[in-house]
MARBA-3410 file (N, C-alpha, C, O; in Angstrom, 1 decimal):
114
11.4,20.9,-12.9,12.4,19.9,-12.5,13.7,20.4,-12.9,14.0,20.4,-14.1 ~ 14.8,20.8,-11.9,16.1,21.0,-12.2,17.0,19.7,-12.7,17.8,20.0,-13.5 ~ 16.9,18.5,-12.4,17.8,17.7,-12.7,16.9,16.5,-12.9,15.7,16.7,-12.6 ~ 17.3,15.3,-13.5,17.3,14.3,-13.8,18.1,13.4,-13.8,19.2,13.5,-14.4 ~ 17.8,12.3,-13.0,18.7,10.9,-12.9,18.3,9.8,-13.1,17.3,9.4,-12.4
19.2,8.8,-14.3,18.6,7.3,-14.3,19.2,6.7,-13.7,20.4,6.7,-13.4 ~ 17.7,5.9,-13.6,18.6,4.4,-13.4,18.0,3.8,-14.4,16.9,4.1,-14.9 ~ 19.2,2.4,-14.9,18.7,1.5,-16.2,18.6,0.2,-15.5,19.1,0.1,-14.4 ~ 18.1,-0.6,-16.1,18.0,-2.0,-15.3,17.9,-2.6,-16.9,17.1,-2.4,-17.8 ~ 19.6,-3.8,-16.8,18.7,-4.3,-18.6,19.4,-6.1,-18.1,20.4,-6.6,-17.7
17.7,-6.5,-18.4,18.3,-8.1,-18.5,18.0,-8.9,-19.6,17.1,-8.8,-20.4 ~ 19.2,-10.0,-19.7,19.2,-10.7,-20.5,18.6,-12.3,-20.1,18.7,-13.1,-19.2 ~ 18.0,-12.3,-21.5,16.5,-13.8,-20.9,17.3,-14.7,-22.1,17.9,-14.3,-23.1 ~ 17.1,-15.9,-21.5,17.4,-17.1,-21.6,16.1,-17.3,-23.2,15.5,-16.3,-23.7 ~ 16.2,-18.7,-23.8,15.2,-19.2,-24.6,14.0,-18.9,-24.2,13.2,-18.4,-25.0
13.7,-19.0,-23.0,12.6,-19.5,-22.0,12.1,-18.2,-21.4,11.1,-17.9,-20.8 ~ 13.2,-17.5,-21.9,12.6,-16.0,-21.1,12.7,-16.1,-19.4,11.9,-15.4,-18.7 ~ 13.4,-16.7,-18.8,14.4,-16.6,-17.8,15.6,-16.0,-17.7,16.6,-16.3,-18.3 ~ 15.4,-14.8,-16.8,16.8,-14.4,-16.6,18.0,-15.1,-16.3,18.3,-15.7,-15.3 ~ 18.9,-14.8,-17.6,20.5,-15.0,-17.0,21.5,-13.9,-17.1,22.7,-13.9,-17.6
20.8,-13.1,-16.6,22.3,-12.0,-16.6,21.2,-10.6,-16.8,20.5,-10.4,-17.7 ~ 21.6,-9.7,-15.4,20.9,-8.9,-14.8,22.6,-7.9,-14.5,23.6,-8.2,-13.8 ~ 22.1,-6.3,-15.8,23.3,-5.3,-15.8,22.3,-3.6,-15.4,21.3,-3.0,-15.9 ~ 23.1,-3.3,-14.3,22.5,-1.9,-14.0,23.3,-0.9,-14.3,24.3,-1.3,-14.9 ~ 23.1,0.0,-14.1,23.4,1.6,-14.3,22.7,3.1,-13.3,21.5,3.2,-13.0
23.2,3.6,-13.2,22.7,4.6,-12.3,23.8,6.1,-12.6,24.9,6.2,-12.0 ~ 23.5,6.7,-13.0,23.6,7.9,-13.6,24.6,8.8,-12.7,25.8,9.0,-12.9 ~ 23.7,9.5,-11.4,23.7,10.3,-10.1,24.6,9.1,-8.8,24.9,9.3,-7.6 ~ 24.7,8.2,-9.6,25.5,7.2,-8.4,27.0,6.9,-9.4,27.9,6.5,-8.6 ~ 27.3,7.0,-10.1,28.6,6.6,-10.8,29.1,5.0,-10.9,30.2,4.5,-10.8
27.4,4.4,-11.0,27.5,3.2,-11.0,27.2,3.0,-12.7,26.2,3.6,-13.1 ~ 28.0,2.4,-13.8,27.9,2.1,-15.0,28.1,0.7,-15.0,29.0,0.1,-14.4 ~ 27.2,0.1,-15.9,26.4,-1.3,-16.3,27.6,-2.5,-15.4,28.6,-3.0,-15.9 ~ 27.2,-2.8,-14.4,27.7,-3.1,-13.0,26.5,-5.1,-13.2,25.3,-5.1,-13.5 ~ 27.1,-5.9,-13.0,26.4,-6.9,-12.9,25.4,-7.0,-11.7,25.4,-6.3,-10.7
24.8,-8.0,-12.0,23.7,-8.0,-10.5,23.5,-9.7,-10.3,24.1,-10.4,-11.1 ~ 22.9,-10.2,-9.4,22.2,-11.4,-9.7,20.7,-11.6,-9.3,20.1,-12.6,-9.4 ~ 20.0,-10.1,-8.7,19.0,-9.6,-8.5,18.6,-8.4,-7.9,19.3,-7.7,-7.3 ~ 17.1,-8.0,-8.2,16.8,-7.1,-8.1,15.1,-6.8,-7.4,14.2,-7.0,-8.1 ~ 14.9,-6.5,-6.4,13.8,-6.4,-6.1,13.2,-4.3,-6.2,13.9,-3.3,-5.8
12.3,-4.4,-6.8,11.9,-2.8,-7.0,10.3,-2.7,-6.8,9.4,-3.4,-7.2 ~ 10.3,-1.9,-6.1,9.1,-1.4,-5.4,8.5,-0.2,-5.8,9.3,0.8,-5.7 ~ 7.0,0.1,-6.2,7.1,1.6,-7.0,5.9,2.3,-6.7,5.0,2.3,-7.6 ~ 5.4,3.2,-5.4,4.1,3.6,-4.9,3.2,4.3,-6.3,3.6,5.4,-6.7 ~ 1.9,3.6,-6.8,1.4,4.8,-7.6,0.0,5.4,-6.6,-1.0,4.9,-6.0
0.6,6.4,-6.7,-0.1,7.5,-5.8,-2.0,7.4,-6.0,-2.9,7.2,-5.2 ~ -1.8,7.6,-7.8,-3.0,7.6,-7.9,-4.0,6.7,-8.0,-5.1,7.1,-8.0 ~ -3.6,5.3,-8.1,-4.2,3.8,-7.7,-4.4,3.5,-6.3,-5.3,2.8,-5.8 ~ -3.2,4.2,-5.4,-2.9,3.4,-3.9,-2.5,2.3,-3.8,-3.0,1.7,-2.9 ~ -1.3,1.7,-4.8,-1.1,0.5,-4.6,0.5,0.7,-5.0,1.0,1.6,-5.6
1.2,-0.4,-4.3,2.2,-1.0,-4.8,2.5,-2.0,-5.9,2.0,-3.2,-5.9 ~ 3.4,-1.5,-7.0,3.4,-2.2,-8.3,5.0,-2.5,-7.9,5.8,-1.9,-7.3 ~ 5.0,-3.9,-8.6,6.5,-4.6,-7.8,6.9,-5.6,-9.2,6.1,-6.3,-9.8 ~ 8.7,-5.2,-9.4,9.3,-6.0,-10.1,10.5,-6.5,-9.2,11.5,-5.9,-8.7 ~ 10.2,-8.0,-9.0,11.2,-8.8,-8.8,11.8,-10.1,-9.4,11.1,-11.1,-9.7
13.4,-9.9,-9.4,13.8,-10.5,-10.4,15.0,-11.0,-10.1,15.8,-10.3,-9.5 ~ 15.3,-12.7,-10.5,16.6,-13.0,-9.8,17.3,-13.7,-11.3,16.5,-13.9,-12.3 ~ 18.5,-14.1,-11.5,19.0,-14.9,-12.7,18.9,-16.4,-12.2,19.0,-16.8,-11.0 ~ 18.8,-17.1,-13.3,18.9,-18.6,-12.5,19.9,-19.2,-12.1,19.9,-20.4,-11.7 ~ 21.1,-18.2,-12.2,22.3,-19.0,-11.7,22.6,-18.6,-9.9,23.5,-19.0,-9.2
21.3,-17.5,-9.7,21.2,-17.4,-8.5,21.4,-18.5,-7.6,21.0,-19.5,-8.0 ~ 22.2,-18.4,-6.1,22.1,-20.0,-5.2,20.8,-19.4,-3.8,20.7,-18.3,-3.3 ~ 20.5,-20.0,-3.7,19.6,-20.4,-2.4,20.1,-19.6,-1.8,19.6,-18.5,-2.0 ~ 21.1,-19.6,-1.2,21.6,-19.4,0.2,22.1,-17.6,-0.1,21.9,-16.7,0.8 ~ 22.6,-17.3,-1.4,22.4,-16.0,-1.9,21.6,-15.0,-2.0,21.9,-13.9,-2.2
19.8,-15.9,-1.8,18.8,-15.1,-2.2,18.6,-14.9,-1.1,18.4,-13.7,-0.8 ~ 18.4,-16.0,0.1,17.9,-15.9,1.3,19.0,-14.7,1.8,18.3,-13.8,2.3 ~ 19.9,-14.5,1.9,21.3,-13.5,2.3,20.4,-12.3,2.2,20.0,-11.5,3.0 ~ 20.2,-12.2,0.7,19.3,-10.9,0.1,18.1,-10.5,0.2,17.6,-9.5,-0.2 ~ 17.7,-11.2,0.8,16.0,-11.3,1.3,16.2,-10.4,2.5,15.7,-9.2,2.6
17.0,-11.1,3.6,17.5,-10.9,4.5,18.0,-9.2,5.1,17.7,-8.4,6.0 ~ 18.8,-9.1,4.2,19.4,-7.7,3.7,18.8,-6.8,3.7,19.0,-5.7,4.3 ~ 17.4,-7.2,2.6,16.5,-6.4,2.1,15.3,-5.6,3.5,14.6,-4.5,3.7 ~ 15.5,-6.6,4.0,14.2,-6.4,5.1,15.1,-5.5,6.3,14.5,-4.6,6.9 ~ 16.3,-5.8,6.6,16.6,-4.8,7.1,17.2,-3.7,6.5,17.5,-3.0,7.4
17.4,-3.3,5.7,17.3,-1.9,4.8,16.0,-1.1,4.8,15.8,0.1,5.0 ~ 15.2,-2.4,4.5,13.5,-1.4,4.8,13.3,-1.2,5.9,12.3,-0.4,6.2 ~ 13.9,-1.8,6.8,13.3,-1.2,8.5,13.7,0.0,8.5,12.8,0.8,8.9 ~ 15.3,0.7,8.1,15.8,1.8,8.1,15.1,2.6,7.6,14.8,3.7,8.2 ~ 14.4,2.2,6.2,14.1,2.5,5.1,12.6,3.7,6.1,12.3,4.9,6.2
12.0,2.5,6.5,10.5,3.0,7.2,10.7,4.2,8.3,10.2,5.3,8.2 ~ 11.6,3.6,9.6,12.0,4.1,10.1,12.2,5.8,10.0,11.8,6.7,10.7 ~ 13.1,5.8,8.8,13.5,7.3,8.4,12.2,8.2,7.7,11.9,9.4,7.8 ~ 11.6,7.2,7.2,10.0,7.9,6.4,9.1,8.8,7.7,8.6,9.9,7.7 ~ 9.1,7.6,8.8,7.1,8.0,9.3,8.2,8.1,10.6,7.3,8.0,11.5
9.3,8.2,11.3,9.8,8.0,12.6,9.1,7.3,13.0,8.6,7.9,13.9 ~ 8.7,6.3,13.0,8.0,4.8,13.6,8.7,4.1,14.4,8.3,2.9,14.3 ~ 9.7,4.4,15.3,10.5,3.3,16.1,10.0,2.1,16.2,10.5,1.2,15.6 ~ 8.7,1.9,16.9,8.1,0.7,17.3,7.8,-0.1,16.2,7.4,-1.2,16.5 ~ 7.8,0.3,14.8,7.2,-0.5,13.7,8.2,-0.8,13.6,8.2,-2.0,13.6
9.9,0.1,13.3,11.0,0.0,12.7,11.4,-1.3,13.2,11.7,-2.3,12.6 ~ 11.4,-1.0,14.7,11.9,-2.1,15.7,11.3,-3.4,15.1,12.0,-4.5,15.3 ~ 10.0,-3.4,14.5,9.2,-4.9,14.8,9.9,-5.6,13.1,10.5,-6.6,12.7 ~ 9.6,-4.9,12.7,10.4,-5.6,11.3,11.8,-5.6,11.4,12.4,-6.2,10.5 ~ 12.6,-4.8,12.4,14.4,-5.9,12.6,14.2,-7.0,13.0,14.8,-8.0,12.6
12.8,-7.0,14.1,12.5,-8.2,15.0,12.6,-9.3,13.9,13.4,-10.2,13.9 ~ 11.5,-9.0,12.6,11.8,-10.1,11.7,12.9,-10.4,11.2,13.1,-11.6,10.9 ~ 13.5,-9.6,11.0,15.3,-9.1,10.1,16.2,-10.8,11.3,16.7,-11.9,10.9 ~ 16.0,-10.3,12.5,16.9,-10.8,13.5,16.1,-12.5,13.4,16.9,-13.5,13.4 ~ 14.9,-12.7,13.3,14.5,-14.1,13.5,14.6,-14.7,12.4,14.7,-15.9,12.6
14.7,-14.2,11.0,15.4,-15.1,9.8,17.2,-15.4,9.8,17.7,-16.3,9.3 ~ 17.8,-14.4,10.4,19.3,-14.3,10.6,19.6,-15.5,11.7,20.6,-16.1,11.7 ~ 18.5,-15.9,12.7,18.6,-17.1,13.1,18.8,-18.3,12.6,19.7,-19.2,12.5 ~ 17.2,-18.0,12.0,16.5,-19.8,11.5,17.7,-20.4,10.5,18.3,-21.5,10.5 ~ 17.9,-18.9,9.6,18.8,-19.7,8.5,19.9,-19.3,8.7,20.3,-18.7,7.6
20.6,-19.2,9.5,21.9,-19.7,10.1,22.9,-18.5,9.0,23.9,-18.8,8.3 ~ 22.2,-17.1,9.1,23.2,-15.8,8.1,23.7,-15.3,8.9,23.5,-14.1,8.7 ~ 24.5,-15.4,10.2,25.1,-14.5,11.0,26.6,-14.6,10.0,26.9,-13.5,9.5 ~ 27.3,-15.5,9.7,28.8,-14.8,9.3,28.5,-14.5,7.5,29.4,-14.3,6.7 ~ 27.4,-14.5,7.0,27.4,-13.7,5.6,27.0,-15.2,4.7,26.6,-16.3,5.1
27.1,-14.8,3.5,26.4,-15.5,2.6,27.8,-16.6,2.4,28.9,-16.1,2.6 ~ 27.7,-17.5,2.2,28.9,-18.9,1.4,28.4,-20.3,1.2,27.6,-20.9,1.9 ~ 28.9,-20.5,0.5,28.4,-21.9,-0.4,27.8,-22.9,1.1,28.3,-22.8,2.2 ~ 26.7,-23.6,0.9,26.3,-24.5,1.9,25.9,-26.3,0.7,25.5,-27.3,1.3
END
């Protein structure tokens, strides 16, 4: 291995062990301890064949923020897939979903207080 790059993820838990305050870092991006208000991470282990998943929001997160992010997220992974397996027709079917949540909940001009 020539190089090495982190990323840090550090949150801070409430009494209750609820997040309130989610700070990253990224080494190879010139991102240093940058606030968040969530984080969704996805991690293939090869040798199980499964996906192991940390997702994590603060509770001063709003509704209409997460949904924005959800939103976001699913079209990033269409790109995401897309670019992996050249799968147009899969890529296409999950914008399809991308485009029918950007309806129902009314995210065409961006995320704002409701």
């Amino acid at each position: 291995m020539h190089h090495k790059s982190k990323v840090i993820i550090e949150v801070g838990l409430d009494e209750n062990r609820i997040p309130e305050e989610i700070r990253w870092s990224a080494t190879d991006a010139g991102v240093k301890d940058q606030p968040a208000e969530a984080f969704f991470l996805s991690v293939w282990n090869d040798q199980t064949k499964e996906t192991l998943r940390l997702d994590l929001w603060t509770k001063n997160m709003k509704l209409f923020e997460m949904q924005f992010f959800t939103w976001q997220t699913i079209k990033t992974l269409a790109e995401t897939y897309r670019r992996a397996t050249q799968d147009d027709r899969m890529a296409d079917t999950i914008l399809d979903l991308a485009d029918y949540m950007e309806e129902k909940l009314q995210l065409k001009d961006g995320p704002k207080d409701r």
